[in-house]
N, C-alpha and C positions, 0 to 999 in steps of 0.2 A: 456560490461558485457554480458554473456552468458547465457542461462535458464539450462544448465549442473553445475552451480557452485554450490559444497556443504556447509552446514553449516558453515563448518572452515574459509571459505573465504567467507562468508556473513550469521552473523548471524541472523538476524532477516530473510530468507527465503526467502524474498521476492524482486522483481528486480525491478527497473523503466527503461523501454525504455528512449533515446534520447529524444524522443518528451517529455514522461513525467516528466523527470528531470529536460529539458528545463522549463516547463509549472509552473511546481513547484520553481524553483527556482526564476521564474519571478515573481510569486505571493506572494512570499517569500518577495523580494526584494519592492512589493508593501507594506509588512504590516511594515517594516522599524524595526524589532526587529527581533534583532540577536540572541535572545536565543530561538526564535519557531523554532520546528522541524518538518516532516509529519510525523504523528501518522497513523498505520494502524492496523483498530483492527477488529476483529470477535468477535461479540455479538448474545447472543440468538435472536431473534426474525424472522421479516416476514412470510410468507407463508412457505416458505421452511425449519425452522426452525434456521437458519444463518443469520447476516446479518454483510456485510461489513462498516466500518466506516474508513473513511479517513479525517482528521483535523489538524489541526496548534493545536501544546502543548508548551508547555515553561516549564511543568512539566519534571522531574526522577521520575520513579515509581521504586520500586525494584523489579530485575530480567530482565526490560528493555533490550532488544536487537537492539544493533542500527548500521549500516550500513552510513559509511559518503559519501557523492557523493560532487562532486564540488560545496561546498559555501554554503552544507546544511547537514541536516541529518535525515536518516530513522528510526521510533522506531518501534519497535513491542514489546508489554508487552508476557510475556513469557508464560501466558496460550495457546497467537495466533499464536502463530508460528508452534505449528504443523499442521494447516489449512492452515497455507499459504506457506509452503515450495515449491520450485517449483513457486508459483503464479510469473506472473508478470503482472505490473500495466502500461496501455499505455492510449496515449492523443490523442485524434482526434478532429480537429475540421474542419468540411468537413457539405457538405449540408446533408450528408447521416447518419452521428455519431456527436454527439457533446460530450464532456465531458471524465471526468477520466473513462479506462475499465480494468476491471481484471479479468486473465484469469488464472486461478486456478485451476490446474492438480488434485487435491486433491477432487475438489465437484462433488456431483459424479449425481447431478440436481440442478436445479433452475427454476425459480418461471419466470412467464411471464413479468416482471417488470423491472426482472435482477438484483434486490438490495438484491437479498439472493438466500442463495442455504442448501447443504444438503450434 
């Protein structure tokens, strides 16, 4: 998957690298229930006025935009998807980075923390 794909070919906006889909789908396969999906949402809050959320849902909300990848699937509730168009979400676990990162053409700052932007 590419960071050039529009809408039409990935609704919900938003990408996972290799590593993150791996990492996701592993964690997936730890909580043993086949109807959670990764929720990725933009909510008001932190310093920057944004903040990112990424979780396990088993909910449909309507207007949902979801995105299938091998053996799982992406949502994005449809207020967030024009803040994450462009984004993609990658996995590192290195002495240097640990954890899920998102790299989001769309913010135009963030907050020293890295959990919101603006």
């Amino acid at each position: 998957m590419t960071d050039t794909q529009t809408e039409t070919t990935n609704p919900t906006g938003v990408s996972l690298t290799d590593e993150a889909a791996a990492k996701v789908k592993a964690l997936l396969e730890q909580e043993g229930n086949a109807d959670l999906k990764l929720r990725v949402a933009v909510q008001p809050g932190g310093c920057s006025g944004l903040r990112y959320q990424l979780y396990f849902d088993d909910r449909s909300l309507d207007g949902d935009q979801v995105k299938e990848y091998d053996g799982f699937g992406v949502v994005v509730d449809r207020m967030s998807v024009p803040y994450l168009t462009g984004a993609s979400i990658d996995f590192a676990d290195r002495i240097d980075a640990q954890g899920f990162t998102i790299d989001n053409p769309n913010a135009t700052g963030s907050c020293a923390c890295g959990d919101s932007f603006h």
